[in-house]
C-alpha positions in Angstrom: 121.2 65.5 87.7 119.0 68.5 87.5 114.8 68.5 88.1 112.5 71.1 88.1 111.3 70.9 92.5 107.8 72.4 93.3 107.2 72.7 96.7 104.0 72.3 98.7 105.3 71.9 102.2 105.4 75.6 104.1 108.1 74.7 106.6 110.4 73.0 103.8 109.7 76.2 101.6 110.6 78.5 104.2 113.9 77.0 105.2 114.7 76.8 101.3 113.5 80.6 100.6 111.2 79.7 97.9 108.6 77.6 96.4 110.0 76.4 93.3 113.7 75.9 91.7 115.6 74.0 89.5 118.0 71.6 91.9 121.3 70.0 90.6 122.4 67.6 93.0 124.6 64.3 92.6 122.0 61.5 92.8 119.6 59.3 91.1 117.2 58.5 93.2 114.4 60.5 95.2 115.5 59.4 98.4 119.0 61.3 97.3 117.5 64.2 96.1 115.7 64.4 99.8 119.2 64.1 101.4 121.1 66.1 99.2 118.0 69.3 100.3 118.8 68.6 104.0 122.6 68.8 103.8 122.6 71.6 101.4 119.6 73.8 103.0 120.6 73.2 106.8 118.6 71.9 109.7 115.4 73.6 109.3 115.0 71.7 105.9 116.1 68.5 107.5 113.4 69.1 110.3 110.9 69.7 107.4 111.4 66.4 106.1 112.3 63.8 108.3 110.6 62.8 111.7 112.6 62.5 115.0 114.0 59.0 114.1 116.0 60.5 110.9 113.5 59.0 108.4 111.7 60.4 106.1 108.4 62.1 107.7 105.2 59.7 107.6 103.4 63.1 106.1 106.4 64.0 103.8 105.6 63.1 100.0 107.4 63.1 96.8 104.9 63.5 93.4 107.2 62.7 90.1 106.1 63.7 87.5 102.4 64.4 88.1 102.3 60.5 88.6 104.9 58.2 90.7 104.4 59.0 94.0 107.0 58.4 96.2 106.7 57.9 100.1 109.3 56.7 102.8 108.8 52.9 101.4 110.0 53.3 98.0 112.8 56.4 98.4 115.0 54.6 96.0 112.4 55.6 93.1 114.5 56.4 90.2 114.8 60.3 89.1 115.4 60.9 85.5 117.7 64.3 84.4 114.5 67.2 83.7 111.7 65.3 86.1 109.1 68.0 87.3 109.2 66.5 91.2 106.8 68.3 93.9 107.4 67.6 97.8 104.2 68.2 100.0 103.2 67.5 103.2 99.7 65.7 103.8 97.4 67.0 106.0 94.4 65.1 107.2 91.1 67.3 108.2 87.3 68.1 106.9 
């Protein structure tokens, strides 16, 4: 499957080596999309997304298509081949 990945997370970006791409990875799901971008962009991408237990990252979230958001509850959220999919991290502050 291949989506067109925004991303809005600095430390994920940086590991990656840019802010936007097109991914092809063998999935259909978000939550296989996440894991495919760990394996295939190494440990500081895997450090980016998932906390200390191996999950997904409380502030980690997936935005599909300007509309489905996807969080560590509902990783199995359905990708469909062309999806525009941002990852961001969510910071709290005022």
């Amino acid at each position: 499957m291949k989506i067109s990945l925004k991303i809005l997370h600095p430390m994920l970006s940086d590991a990656i080596g840019a802010n936007k791409l097109e991914l092809e990875f063998p999935g259909k799901t978000a939550g296989e999309m996440v894991t495919h971008i760990a394996k295939t962009f190494g440990k500081r991408a895997a450090t980016a997304l998932y906390d200390k237990t191996g999950v997904l990252d409380l502030e980690v979230q997936v935005l599909i298509n300007h509309k489905t958001w996807v969080t560590r509850e509902n990783l199995d959220e359905r990708l469909e081949e062309g999806d525009r999919v941002q990852i961001m991290v969510m910071m709290g502050g005022g």
